[in-house]
C-alpha positions as CSV (number, residue, x, y, z in Angstrom):
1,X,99.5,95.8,72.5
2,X,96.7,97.4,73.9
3,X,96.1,95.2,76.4
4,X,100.0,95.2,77.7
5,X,99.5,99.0,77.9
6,X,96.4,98.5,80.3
7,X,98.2,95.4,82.5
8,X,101.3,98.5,82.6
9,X,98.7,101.5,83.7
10,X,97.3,99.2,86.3
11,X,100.7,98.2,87.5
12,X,101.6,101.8,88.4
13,X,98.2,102.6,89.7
14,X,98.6,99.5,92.2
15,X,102.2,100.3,92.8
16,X,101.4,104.6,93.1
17,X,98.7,103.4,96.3
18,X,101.6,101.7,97.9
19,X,104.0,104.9,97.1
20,X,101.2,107.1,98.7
21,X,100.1,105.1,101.9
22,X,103.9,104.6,102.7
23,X,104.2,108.4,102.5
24,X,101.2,108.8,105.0
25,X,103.1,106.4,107.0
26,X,106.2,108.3,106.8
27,X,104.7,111.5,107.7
28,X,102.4,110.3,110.8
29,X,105.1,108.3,112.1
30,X,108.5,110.6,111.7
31,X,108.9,111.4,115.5
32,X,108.7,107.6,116.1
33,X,110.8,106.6,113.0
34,X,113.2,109.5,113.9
35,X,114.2,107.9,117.8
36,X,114.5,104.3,115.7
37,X,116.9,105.6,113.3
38,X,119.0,107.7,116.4
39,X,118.9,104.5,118.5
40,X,119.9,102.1,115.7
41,X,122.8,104.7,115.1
42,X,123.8,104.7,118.4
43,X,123.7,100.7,118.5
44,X,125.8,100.2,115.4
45,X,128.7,103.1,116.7
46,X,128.8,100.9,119.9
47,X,129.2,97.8,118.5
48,X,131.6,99.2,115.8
49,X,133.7,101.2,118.9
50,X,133.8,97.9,120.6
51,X,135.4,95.8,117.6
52,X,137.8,98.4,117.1
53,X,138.9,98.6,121.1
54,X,139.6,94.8,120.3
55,X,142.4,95.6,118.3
56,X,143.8,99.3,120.5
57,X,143.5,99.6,124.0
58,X,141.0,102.7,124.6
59,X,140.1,104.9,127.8
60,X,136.7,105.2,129.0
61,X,137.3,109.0,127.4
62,X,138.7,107.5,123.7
63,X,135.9,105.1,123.8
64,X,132.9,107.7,124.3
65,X,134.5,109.9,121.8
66,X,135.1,106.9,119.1
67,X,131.1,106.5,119.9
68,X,130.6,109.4,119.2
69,X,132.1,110.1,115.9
70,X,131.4,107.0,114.0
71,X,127.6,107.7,115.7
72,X,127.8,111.4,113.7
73,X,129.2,109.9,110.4
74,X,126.7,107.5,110.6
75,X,123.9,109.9,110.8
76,X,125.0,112.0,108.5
77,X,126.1,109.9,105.5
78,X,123.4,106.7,106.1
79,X,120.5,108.5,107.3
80,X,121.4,112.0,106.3
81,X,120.1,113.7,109.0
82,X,121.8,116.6,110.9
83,X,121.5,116.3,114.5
84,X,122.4,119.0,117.5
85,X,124.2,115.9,118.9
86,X,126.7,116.3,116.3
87,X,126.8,119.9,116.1
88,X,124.5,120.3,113.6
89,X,121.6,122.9,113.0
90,X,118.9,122.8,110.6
91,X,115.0,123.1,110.8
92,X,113.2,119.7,111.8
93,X,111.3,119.6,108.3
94,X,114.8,119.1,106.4
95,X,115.6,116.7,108.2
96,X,112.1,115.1,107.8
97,X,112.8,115.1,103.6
98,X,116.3,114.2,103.7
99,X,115.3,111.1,106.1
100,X,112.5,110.4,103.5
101,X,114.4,109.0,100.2
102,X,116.6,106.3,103.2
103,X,113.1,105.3,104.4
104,X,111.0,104.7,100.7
105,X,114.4,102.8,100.1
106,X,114.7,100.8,103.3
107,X,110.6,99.6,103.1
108,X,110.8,98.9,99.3
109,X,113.2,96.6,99.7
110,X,112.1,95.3,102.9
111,X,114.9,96.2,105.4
112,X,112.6,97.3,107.9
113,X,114.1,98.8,111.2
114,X,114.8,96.8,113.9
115,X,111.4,95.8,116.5
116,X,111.0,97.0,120.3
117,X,108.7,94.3,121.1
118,X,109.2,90.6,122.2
119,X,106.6,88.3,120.0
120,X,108.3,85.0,121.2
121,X,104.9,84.5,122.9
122,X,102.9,84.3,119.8
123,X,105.7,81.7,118.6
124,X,107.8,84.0,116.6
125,X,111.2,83.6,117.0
126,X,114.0,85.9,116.3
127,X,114.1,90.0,116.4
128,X,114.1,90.4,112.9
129,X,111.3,92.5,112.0
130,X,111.3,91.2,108.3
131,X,111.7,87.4,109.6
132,X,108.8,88.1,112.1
133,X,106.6,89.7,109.2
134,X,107.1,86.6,107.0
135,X,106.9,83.8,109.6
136,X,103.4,85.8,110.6
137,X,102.3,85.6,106.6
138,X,101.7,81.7,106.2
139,X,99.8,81.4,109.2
140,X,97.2,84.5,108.2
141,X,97.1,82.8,104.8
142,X,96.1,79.3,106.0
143,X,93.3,80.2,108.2
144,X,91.9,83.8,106.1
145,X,92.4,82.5,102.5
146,X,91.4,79.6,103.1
147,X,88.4,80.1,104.4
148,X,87.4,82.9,102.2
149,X,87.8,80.5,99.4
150,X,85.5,77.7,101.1
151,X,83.1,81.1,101.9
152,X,83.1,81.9,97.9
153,X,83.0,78.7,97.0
154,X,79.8,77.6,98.3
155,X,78.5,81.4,97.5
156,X,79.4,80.9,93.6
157,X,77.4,77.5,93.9
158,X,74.6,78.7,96.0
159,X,73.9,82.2,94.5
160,X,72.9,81.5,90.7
161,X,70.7,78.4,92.7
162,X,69.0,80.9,94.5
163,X,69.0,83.9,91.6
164,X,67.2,81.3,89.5
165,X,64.2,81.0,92.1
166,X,64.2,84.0,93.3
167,X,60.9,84.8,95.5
168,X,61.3,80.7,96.6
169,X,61.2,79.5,100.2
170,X,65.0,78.4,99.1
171,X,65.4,82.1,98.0
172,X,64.2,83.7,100.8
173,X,65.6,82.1,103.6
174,X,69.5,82.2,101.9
175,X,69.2,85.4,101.4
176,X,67.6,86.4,105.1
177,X,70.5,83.5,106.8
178,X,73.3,85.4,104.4
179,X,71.9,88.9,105.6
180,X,72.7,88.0,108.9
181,X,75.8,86.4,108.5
182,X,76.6,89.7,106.9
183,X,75.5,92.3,109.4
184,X,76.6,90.5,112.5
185,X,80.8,91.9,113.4
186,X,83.0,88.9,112.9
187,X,83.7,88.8,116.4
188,X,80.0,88.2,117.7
189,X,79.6,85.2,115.4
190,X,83.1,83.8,116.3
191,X,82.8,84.2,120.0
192,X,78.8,82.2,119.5
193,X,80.8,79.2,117.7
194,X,83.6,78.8,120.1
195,X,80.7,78.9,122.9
196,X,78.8,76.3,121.4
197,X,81.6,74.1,119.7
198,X,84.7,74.3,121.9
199,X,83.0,75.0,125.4
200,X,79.7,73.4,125.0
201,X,80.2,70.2,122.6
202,X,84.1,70.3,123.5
203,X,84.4,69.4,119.4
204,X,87.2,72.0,118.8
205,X,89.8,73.8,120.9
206,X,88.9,77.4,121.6
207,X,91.9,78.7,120.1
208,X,95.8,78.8,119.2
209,X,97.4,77.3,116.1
210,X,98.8,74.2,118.0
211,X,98.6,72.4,121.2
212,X,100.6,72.8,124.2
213,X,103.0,70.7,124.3
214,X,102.7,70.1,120.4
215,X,102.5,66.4,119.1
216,X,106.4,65.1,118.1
217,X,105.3,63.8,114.7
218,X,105.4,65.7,111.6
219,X,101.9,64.0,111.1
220,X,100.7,64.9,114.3
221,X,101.5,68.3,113.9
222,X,100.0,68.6,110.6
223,X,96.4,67.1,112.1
224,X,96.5,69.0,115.2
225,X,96.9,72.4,113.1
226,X,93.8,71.6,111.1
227,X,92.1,70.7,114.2
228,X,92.9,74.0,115.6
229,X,91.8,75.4,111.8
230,X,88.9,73.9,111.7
231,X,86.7,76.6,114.1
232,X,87.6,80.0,112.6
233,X,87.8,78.3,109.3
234,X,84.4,77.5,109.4
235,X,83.0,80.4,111.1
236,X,84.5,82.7,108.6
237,X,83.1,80.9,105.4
238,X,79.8,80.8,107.2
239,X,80.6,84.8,107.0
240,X,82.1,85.2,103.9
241,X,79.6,82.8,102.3
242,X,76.4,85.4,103.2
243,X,78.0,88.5,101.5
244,X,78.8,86.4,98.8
245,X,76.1,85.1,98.1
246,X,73.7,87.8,97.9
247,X,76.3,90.0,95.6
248,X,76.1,87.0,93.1
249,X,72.7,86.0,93.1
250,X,72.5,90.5,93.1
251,X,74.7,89.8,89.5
252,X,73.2,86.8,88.1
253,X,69.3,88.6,88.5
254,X,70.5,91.2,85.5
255,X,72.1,88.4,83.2
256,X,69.6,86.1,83.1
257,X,66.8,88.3,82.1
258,X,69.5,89.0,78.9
259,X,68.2,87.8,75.5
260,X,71.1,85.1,75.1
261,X,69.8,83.5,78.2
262,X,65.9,83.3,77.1
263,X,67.3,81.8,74.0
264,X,69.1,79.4,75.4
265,X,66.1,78.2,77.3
266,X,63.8,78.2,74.4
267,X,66.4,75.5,72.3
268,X,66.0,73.5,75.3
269,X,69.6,73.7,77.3
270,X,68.8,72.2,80.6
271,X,68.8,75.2,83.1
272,X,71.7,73.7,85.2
273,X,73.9,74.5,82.2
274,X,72.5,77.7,81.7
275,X,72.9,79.0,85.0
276,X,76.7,77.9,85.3
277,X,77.9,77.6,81.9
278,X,76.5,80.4,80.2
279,X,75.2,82.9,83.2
280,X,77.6,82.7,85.8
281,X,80.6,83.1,82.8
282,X,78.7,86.1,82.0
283,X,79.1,87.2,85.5
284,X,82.3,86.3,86.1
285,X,84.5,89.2,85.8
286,X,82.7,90.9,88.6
287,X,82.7,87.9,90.9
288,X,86.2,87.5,90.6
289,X,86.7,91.4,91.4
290,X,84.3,90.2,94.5
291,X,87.1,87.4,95.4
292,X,90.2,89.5,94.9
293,X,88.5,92.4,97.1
294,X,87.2,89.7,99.7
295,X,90.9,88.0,99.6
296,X,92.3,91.4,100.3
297,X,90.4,92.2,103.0
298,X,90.5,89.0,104.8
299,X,94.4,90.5,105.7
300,X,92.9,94.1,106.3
301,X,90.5,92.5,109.1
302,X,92.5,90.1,110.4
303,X,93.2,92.0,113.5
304,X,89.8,91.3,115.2
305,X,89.6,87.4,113.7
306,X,93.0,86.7,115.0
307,X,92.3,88.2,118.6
308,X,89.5,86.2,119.1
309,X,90.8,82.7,118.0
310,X,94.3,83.7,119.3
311,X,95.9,82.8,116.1
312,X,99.4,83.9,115.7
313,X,99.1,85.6,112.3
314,X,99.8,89.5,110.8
315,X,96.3,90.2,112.8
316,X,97.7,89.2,116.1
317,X,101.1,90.4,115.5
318,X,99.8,94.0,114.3
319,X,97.9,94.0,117.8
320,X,100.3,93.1,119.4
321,X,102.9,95.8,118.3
322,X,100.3,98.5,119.0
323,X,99.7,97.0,122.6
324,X,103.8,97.1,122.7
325,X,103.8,100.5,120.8
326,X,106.5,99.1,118.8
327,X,106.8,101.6,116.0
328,X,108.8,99.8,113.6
329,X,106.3,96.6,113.4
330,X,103.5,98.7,113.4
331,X,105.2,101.0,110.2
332,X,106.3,97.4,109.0
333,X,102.9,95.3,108.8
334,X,101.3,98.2,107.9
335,X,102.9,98.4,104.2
336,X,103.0,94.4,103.8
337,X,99.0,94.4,104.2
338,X,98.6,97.6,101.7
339,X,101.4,96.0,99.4
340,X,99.3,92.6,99.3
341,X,96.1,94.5,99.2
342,X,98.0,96.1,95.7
343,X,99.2,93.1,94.7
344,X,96.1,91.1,94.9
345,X,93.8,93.7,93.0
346,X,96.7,93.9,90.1
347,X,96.0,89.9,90.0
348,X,92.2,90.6,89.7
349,X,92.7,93.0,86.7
350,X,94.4,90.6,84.6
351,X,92.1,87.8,85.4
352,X,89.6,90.2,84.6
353,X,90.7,91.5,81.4
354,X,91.5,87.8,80.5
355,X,87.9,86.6,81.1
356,X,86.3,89.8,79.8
357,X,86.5,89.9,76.2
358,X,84.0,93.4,75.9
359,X,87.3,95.1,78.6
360,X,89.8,93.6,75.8
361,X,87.5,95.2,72.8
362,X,87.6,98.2,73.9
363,X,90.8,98.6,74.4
364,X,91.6,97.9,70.9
């Protein structure tokens, strides 16, 4: 019982940060969200005047006017603002609240306004700002997750290795190589690796998700995609693995000085199964914490990775808007990343209360 009341106060924690930062967003971007909704008015009176002219014959006079109204009835009853265009007065600021309730609807249920921007460059197609956001996803998914998980991976493995010998020459230099894959921007290393490993040894392209043309077999596509993977994947589990590392070989230094531990190494346990059986279990409702914060950040930071290996993902598309000032991608991608951000860090807090049975006693 306890532990559903927890799961629930996380839930509307996670789901109050969303509320917030979509406020924020609101409130920065009102002038720009303001012309959006007026334009997208405008649009949909036009297109509605011309189906109806379809039907009556209308003079250029009839036809303005017919704009004109459905315009001012769609303003006021969709978007229930008051506009001087429609003969309307009221101060700005009530117009900013009544516009508020249509926008937390609209983003919530993801019928973003419509983009400004053409991303057919980046190999999105259509103008759908939704369909854009969730052909964008996948792709930052592949290439971040991914290699965050490969990054983790080795650091879980590595780090209660070197936690174990800790003042070793094995010690020492993981921890000085992870220090510097930790302190050096993302961009640095990734522009070193595509030096030496697409322009020097010619092993992997530079960048892009695919070749140009791309192969005509489903296969073919499938292995040139990892190929094109292959770089940034690497160089950002090369990153990823140095923080990691050091925060649990940082975790593991506490636990195995615990009494359980010396015990278990008195009776005999070979120390392979004490540092990952009975350690790193100790240990691991912080690591995962570490993963779900390192997952969720891989999105927030995907802007500079993306740029560099020019892969067509939220990163690149999130530039891209700003480069195109296209307000309604910006507002758009903005709100997915926070909502995943949410989302994953919800997931976290049930792992952890799963695997933590001290957060699950003391809830009781």
């Amino acid at each position: 019982m306890f532990s559903i009341r927890y799961i629930v106060s996380q839930f509307f924690k996670r789901i109050s940060i969303v509320l917030i930062i979509l406020l924020i967003t609101y409130f920065l971007m009102y002038p720009s969200y303001k012309t959006i909704v007026v334009s997208t008015a405008y649009h949909a009176a036009a297109v509605a005047a011309y189906v109806a002219s379809q039907h009556k014959a209308l003079t250029a006079t009839q036809m303005k006017e017919l704009i004109h109204n459905i315009f001012c009835n769609i303003l006021t009853y969709r978007y229930h603002l008051c506009s001087p265009l429609c003969g309307c007065h009221t101060p700005e600021i009530v117009n900013e609240f009544n516009l508020l309730g249509y926008f937390l609807i609209s983003f919530l249920t993801f019928h973003f306004p419509p983009c400004s921007a053409d991303y057919s460059s980046l190999g999105f197609t259509g103008s759908n700002t939704a369909a854009i956001i969730a052909q964008a996803i996948p792709r930052t998914v592949l290439l971040l997750v991914t290699s965050v998980i490969v990054g983790l991976l080795l650091a879980i493995y590595i780090g209660p290795y070197i936690a174990n010998k800790r003042g070793s020459v094995a010690d020492n230099v993981i921890t000085i190589v992870s220090m510097i894959t930790w302190s050096f921007p993302v961009f640095y290393i990734a522009m070193i690796m595509i030096y030496v490993f697409a322009i020097e040894m010619k092993i992997f392209p530079p960048g892009r998700m695919m070749s140009v043309p791309p192969p005509s077999t489903p296969l073919g596509v499938v292995l040139d995609v990892l190929w094109h993977l292959a770089l940034p994947m690497i160089t950002l589990a090369f990153m990823h693995f140095g923080g990691g590392a050091l925060v649990v070989r940082s975790l593991l230094l506490d636990v195995l000085r615990e009494d359980y531990i010396l015990t278990a190494r008195a009776k005999g346990v070979p120390e392979r199964k004490i540092l990952y059986n009975h350690a790193l279990r100790a240990a691991a409702p912080s690591i995962v914490v570490m993963c779900a914060i390192a997952l969720a950040e891989a999105f927030g930071g995907a802007i500079v990775t993306e740029m560099v290996f020019n892969w067509p993902g939220m990163g690149l598309l999130y530039w891209r808007a700003i480069e195109s000032m296209d307000a309604a991608m910006i507002m758009a991608v903005t709100y997915v990343t926070v909502l995943i951000y949410a989302v994953t860090l919800f997931i976290a807090d049930i792992l952890v209360l799963i695997l933590d049975p001290r957060l699950r006693k003391g809830l009781t």
